[in-house]
C-alpha positions in Angstrom: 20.8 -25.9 -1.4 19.0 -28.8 -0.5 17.0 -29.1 2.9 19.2 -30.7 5.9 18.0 -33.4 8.0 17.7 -30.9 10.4 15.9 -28.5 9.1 12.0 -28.2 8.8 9.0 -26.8 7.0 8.1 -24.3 9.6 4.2 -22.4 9.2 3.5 -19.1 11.0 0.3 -17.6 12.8 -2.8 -16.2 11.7 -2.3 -12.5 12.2 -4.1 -10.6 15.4 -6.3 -8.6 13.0 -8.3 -5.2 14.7 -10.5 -3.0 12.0 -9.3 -0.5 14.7 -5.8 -1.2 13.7 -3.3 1.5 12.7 -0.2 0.2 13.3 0.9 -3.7 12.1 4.0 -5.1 14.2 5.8 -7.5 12.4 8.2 -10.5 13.2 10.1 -12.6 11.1 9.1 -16.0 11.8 7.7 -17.4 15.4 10.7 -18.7 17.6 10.3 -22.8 18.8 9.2 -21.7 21.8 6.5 -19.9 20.4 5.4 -22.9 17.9 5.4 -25.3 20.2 3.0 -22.8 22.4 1.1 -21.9 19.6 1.3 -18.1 21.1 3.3 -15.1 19.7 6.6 -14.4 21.8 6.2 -17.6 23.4 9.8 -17.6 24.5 10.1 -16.3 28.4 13.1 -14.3 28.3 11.2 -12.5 25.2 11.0 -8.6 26.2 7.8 -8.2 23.5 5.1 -8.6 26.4 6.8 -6.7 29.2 7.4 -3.9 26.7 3.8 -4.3 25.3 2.7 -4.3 29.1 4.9 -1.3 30.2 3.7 0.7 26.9 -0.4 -0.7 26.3 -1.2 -2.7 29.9 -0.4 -5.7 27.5 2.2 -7.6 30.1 2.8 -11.0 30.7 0.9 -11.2 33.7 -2.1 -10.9 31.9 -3.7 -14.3 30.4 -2.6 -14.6 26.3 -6.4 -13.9 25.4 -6.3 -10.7 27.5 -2.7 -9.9 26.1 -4.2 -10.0 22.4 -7.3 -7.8 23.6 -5.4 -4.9 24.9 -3.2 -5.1 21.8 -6.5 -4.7 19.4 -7.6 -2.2 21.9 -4.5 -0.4 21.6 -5.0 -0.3 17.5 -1.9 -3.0 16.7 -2.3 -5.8 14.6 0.6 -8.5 15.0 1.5 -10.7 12.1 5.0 -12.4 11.0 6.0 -11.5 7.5 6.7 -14.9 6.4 4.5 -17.6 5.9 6.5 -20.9 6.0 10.1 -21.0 6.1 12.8 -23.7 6.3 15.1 -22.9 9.7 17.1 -25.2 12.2 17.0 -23.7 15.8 15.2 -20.3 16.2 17.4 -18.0 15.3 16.7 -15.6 12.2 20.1 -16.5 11.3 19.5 -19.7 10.3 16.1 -19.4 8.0 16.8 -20.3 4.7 15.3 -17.3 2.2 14.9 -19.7 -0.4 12.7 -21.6 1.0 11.1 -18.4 2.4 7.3 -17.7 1.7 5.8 -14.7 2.6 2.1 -13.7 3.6 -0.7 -12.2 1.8 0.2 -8.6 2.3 -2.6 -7.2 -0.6 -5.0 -9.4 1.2 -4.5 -7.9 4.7 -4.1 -4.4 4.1 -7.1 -4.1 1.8 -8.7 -5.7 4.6 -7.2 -3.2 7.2 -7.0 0.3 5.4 -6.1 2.4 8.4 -2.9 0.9 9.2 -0.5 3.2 8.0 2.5 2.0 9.6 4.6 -1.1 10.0 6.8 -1.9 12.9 9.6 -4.6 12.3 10.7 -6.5 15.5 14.4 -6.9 14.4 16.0 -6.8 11.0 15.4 -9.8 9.9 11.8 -8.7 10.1 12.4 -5.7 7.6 14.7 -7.6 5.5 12.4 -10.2 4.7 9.7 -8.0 4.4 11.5 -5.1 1.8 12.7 -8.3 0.3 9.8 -10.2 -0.5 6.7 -8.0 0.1 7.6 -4.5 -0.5 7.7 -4.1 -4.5 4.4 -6.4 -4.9 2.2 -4.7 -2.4 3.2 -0.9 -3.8 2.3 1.2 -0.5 4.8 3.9 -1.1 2.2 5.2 1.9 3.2 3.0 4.2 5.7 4.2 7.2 8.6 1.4 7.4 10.3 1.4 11.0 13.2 -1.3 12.1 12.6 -1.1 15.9 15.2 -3.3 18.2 14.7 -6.8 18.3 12.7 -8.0 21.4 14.5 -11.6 21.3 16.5 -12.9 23.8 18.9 -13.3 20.8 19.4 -9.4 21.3 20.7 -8.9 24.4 23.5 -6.1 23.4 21.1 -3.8 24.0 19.0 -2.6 27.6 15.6 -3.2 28.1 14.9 0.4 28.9 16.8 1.6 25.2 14.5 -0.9 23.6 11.0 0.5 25.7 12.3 3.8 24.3 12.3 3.2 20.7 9.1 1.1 21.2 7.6 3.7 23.1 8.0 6.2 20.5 7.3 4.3 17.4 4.0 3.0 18.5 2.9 6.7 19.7 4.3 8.1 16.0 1.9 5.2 14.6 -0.8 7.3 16.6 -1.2 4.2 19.8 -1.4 6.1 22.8 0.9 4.4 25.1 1.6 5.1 29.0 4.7 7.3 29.7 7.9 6.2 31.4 
């Protein structure tokens, strides 16, 4: 399939890297929003800060800078699993696998050997990431967990059902997170 005229060569973060870090959250790909921002979960009607500030004291009030401090406090590292990507709009939806790149997974963990689990912010997330990481980076280790999508994209489901599954994810990764 050849690239449409509406499509681009899209390039992700640098992760949020703690040597404190036990648990890695991952995203696909950064939204528009969050490009054009050059910030994770740019996008307002994002729920990934309010849950992060209802779970770690990570909320949007707080300044970006102070947002990625409380989450290496916490113990999280926060990376996208793909590198560069092709995709028109911001949807997962539209990312074009074959044109799909993923990061340096050997690289990072070897550089953070306490995390010990992996968060996936959506399905796309985990797809990408048991499709183009997972065999090559041989962390049988490693616990895999598709949490709900915080996108605005996902609205089917409540806020409070996705604070829940947050909630208990992060504490299973061993974060210690406030209670409800």
């Amino acid at each position: 399939m050849s690239p449409t005229s509406n499509s681009t060569v899209l390039r992700s973060f640098a992760p949020i890297r703690s040597p404190r870090a036990r648990v890695l959250i991952l995203g696909s790909m950064p939204g528009a929003a969050s490009l054009a921002a050059d910030r994770y979960y740019a996008h307002p009607q994002n729920r990934f800060w309010p849950i992060m500030g209802a779970l770690i004291g990570a909320g949007p009030e707080l300044e970006y800078p102070r947002r990625i401090e409380a989450l290496r406090a916490a113990g999280i590292a926060l990376w996208d699993v793909l590198a560069q990507c092709e995709r028109e709009g911001s949807l997962d939806s539209a990312i074009r696998d074959d044109t799909a790149v993923a990061n340096d997974f050997t690289g990072f963990f070897a550089g953070h050997p306490r995390i010990a689990t992996v968060l996936f912010n959506g399905a796309k997330a985990e797809a990408s990431f048991r499709r183009f990481v997972l065999k090559p980076l041989a962390r049988p280790d490693l616990t895999l967990l598709r949490l709900p999508s915080t996108s605005p994209a996902n609205a089917s489901q409540r806020y409070e059902a996705k604070l829940s599954a947050w909630r208990e994810a992060l504490r299973a990764g061993g974060v210690a997170v406030r209670e409800a």
